[in-house]
N, C-alpha and C positions, 0 to 999 in steps of 0.2 A: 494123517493121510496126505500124500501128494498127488495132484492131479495126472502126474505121470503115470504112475501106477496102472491108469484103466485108457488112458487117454493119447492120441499122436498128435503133433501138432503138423497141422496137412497147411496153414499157412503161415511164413513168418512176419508178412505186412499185418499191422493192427489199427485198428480203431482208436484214436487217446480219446477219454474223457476226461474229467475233475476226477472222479475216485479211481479209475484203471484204466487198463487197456483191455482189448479185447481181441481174443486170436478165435479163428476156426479150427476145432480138435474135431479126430475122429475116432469112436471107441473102438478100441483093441481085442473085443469079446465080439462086439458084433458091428461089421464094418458099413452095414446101411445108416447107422445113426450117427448124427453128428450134432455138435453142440459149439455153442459159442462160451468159451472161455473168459470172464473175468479175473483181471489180479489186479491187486489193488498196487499202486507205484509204491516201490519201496519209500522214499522218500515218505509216507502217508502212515507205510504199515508199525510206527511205533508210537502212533497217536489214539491213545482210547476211544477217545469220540470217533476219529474217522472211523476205528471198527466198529463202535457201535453203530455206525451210520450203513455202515458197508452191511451190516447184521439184518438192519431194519430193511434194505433194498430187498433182502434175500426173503425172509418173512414176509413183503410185502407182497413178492410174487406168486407165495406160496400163498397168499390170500385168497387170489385172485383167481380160480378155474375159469377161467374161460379162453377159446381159441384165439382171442385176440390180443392175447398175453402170455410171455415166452413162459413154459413151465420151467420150475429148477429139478436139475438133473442129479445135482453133486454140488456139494460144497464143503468147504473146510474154513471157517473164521480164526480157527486158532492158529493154524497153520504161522510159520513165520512170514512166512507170504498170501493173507488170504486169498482165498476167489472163490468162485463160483463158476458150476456149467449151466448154462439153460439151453434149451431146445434151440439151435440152429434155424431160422427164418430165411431161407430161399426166397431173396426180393432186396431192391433196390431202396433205400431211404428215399423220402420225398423230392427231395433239392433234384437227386439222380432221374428219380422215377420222373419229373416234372420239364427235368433237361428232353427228354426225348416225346413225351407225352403230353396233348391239348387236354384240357379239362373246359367244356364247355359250363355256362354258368349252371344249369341245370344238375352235371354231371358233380361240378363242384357243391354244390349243397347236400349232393344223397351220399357223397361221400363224407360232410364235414357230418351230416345227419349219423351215419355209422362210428367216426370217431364219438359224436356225443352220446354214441351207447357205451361205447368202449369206456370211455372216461367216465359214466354214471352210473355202471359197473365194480367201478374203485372205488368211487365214492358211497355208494352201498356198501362195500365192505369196508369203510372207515379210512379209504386210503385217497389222499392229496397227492398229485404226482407234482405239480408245482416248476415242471423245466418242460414243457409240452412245448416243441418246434421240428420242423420240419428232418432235423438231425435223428431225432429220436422219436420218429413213423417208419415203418418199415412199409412198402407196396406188396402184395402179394393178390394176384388176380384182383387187381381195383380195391382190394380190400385194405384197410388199416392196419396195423398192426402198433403198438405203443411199447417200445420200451425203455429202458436207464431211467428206472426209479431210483439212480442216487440219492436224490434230495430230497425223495418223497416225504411225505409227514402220516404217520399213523393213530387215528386216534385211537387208544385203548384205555378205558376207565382200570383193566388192573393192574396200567403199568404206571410207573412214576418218571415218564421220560422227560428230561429238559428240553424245554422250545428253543428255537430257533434266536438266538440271542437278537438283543432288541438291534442293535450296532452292527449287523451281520446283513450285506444287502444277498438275495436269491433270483433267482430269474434267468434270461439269457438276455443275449441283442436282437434276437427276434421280436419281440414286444416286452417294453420295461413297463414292469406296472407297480404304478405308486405301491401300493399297499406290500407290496417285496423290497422297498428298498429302506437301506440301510436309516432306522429310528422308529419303522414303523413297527406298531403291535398288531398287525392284519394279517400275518404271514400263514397261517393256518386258517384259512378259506376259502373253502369250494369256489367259490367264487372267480377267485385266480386261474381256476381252469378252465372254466367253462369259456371265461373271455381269451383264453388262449387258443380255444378252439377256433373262435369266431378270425381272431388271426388267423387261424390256417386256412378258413374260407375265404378270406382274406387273398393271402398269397397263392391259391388252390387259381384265382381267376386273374388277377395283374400279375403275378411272378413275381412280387415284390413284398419286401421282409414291411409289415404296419410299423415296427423301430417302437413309436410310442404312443399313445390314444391320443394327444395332444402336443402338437408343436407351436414353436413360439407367435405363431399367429391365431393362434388357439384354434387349428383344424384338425379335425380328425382323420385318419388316416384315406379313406377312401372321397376327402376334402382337395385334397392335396394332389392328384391323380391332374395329370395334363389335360386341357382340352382337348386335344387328341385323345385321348384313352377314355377320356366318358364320353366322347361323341361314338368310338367303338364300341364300348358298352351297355349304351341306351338303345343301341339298336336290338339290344337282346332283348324278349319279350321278359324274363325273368330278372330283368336287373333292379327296375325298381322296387319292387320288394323288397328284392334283398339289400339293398341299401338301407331300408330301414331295420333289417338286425342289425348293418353297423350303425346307424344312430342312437342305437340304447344299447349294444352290445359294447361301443370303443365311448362309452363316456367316462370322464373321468371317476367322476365320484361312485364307485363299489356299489352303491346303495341305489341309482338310479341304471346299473344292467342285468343282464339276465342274472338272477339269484341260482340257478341250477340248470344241469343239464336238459329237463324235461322242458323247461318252459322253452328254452332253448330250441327242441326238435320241434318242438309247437308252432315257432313260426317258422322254422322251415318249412314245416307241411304245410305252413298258410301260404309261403311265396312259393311252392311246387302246385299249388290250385289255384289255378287265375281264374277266378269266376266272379270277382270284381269290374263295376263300369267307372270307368275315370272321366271325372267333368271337367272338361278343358275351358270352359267360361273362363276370359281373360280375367274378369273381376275376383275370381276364384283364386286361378293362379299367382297372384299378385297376396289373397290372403295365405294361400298354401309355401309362398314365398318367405312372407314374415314372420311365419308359423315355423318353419323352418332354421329361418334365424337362431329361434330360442333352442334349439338342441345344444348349439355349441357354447352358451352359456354355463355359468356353474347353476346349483343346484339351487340356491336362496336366487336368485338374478330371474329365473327359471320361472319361478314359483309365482314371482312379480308382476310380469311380462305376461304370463300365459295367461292370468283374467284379463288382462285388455284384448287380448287377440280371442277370446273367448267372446267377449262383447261385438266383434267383428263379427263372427261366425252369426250370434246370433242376431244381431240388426242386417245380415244377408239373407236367413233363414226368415227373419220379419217380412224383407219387401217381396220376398218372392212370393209366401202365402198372401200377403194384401194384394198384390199382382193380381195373382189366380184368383181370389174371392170377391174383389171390389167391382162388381156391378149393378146394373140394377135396382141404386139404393143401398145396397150392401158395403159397408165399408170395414175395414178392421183399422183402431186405434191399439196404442202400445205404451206400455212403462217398463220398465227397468231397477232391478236392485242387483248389488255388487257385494261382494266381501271381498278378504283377502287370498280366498279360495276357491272362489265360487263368482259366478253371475248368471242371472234368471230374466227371463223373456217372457211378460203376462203380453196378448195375444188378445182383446178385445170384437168380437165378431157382433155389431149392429146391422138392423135394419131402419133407415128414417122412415119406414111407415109401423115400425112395433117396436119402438125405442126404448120398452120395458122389459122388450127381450134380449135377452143377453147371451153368445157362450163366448169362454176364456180359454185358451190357448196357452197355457204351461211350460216352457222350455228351460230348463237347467242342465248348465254345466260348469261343474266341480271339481276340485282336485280331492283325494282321499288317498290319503299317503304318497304314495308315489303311484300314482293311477290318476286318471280322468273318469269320467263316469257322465254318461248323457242321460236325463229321464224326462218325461213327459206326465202333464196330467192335462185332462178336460171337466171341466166345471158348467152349472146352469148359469154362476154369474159371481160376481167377486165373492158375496159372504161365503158362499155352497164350498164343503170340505172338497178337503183334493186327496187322491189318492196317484201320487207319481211312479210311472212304472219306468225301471230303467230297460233302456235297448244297447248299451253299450258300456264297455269297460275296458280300458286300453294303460298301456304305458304313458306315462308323462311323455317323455320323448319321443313318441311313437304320433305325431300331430297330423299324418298324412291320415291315416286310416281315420281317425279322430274328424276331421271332413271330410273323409267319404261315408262312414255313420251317419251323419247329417245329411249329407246328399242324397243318401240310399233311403233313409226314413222318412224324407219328404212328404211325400207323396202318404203316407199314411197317416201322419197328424192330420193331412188338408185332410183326408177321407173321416175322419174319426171327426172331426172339427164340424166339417159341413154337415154329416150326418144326425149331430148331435143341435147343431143352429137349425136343419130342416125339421128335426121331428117335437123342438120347442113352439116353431110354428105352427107346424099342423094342430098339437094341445092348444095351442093357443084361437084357433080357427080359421088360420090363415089358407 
């Protein structure tokens, strides 16, 4: 079959990609429908792989029902020339769309928020798109639209398809990411997309391509941005949050960003609900500062670094309860244990006139995989069992929320603390 047969070609300017070009036909039976034309460059079409590749693009779309994904219309792979028609998308790519068009920050998260359905979509149906940039988004009423799965990867247990050779790098110049370039064995992970997306939110708000999570002064893309441009940006109520998807989203190491799409929309909806109080205490700032440091770290450096700033957090969480508690006789004393993963804050509440009364104040925070973890216990006195309840669980790299945990849950150790020192007294006949 040849695409002629059913099809006019209504423009002769085309799109190139890596496997084809791409013209606008209109069909011949019925002149309301139009479709976008793939041929794969002659040059390509006497290469088995590339058809098999061109084969898997067409498969993949046929995976995929959903409106945010071109349907295929018509194809022919054996053809001497293959190609493909899919569904026509009236709308501009990004770069276009972006040229004429403001994306407020806000506006930019509910839209990278709809790509990360679009893209965990695919990946529900076993498909890795693996070339996600601004080229190949279509705009259509604000909405996304995702196409040129050339390079996509599919996984199917009943096929016997050969990966992505080890020596073969994939990706674009939009953002290069280690685990696509040429020796790596990472090339088939979700993973790759999801941090692709966080690029497009990325350049959705600066206009600017992220290039790489890491440049040679080991910044991350949204590191790098002029004082001018985060002095315009902070002014937005929604910026800081979102800065912190890219501190775990543009890290280098795979293993410390978003694993999937879901967790991904997750904190968008956490930076689309500001219902967070932010404690500007300079002494705070200054740990929220070092704490920061440690993002742009590698991942062992990381792990090192973050118990001592742990011990920070909690020897400020120490004087602030002795603060509030020390009167009247009343004092709270403190000790301290460390591992390589962990440091714990016991929390001493006396009275010099019932110095046999005792409660203990519990604070632990840990690392556990790549997460942190905060919990709490109150005791009648050192020997009394503890039973620790956690209140928080965060990304490693996520160190800002991770202080405001602390600062948010203050005020309820003291309450739980003093209640449990007031009613030892009262049994006691105080």
């Amino acid at each position: 079959m040849d695409w002629q047969t059913s099809w006019n070609n209504i423009n002769t300017s085309s799109k190139r990609g890596g496997q084809g070009e791409v013209f606008k036909v209109q069909n011949k039976t019925n002149d309301s429908i139009f479709g976008a034309l793939k041929v794969m460059h002659q040059s390509q079409a006497t290469s088995t792989n590339r058809r098999d590749r061109f084969q898997r693009e067409v498969e993949a779309l046929q995976k995929i029902e959903i409106s945010s994904i071109p349907k295929v219309l018509e194809f022919d792979i054996q053809n001497s020339s293959p190609y493909f028609i899919s569904e026509w998308i009236e709308g501009k790519d990004l770069n276009e769309f972006l040229d004429k068009n403001e994306f407020t920050v806000e506006k930019a998260l509910l839209f990278t928020r709809q790509l990360a359905l679009v893209v965990d979509s695919c990946h529900q149906k076993g498909i890795i798109h693996r070339d996600i940039k601004p080229e190949n988004i279509l705009v259509r009423d604000w909405q996304p639209i995702l196409v040129d799965f050339g390079i996509s990867w599919t996984f199917d247990e009943n096929e016997n398809i050969p990966k992505t050779p080890i020596g073969e790098e994939l990706g674009n110049r939009f953002l290069r990411l280690p685990e696509l370039t040429a020796g790596s064995q990472e090339k088939h992970e979700k993973i790759s997309d999801v941090t692709f997306v966080v690029g497009i939110l990325f350049y959705l708000i600066t206009k600017k391509y992220p290039r790489q999570l890491k440049d040679s002064d080991d910044r991350m893309p949204h590191d790098r941005l002029t004082m001018e441009e985060k002095a315009l940006y902070q002014s937005d109520r929604l910026w800081s949050k979102t800065k912190r998807i890219f501190n775990v989203g543009f890290q280098q190491s795979s293993s410390l960003r978003f694993q999937s799409n879901i967790e991904l929309i997750s904190n968008i909806d956490a930076a689309l609900n500001i219902d967070a109080v932010m404690n500007n205490e300079d002494e705070l700032d200054e740990i929220k500062k070092q704490l920061l440091d440690l993002i742009n770290t590698d991942e062992l450096k990381q792990r090192r670094k973050a118990v001592e700033k742990f011990k920070l957090l909690n020897n400020k969480l120490y004087n602030e309860i002795s603060s509030e508690i020390s009167q009247n006789g009343t004092t709270v004393s403190n000790n301290e244990s460390s591992s390589a993963s962990s440091h714990r804050k016991n929390m001493y509440i006396l009275n010099d006139m019932f110095q046999s009364i005792q409660t203990v104040l519990c604070h632990s925070i840990e690392i556990v995989g790549n997460s942190i973890n905060c919990s709490y216990a109150i005791k009648e006195n050192r020997s009394a069992q503890e039973t620790f309840v956690l209140y928080y669980s965060g990304y490693i790299t996520d160190l800002e929320t991770l202080e405001e945990a602390i600062t948010k849950n203050k005020d309820r150790f003291l309450k739980e603390a003093i209640l449990a020192f007031s009613n030892q007294l009262k049994k006691n006949g105080a």
